[in-house]
C-alpha positions in Angstrom: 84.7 99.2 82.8 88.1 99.8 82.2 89.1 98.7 78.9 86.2 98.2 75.6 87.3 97.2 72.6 86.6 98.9 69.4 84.2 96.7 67.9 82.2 97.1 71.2 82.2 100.9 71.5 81.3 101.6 67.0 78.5 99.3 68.2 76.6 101.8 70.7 74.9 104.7 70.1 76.0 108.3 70.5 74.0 109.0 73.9 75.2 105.7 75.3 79.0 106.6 74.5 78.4 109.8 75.8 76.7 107.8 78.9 80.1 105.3 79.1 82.7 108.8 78.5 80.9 110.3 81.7 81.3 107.2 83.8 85.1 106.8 82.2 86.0 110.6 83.4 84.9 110.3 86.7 86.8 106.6 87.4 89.7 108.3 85.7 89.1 111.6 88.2 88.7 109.4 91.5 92.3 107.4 90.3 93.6 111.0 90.0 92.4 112.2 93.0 93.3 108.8 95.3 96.9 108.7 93.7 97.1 112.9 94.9 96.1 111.6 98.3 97.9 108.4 99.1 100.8 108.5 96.1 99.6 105.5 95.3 97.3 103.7 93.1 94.9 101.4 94.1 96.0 98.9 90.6 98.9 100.0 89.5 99.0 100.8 85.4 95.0 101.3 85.8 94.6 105.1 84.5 96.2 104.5 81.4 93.9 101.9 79.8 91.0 104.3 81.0 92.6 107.3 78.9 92.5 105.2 76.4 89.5 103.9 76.0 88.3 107.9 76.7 90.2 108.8 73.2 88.7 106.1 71.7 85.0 107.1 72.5 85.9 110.8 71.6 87.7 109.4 68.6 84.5 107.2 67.4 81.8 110.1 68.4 83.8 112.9 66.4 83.8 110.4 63.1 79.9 110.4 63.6 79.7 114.0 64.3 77.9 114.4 67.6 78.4 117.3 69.5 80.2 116.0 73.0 
């Protein structure tokens, strides 16, 4: 689930985005946390398309005005 497109995420509904952010955070937070350990990732170039996709979904759920 690393990378949705646009399209995709304006087509969900606020408590599934807010469902998908969750799951995004804590992917991003266990690539964070393996790359402390080891000082390297897994895929390399596989956190940034994650933070992304995070700033998208915050992006999309602030123009609808949910509270995150």
């Amino acid at each position: 689930m690393l990378c949705i497109k646009k399209k995709e995420i304006r087509s969900l509904t606020d408590e599934a985005l807010k469902k998908t952010l969750s799951q995004l955070e804590l992917e991003l937070h266990a690539e964070r946390r393996q790359i402390a350990s080891t000082g390297v990732s897994s895929k390399s170039g596989k956190s940034r398309p994650i933070k992304k996709t995070i700033a998208r979904i915050n992006t999309i759920l602030k123009e609808r005005g949910a509270a995150i």
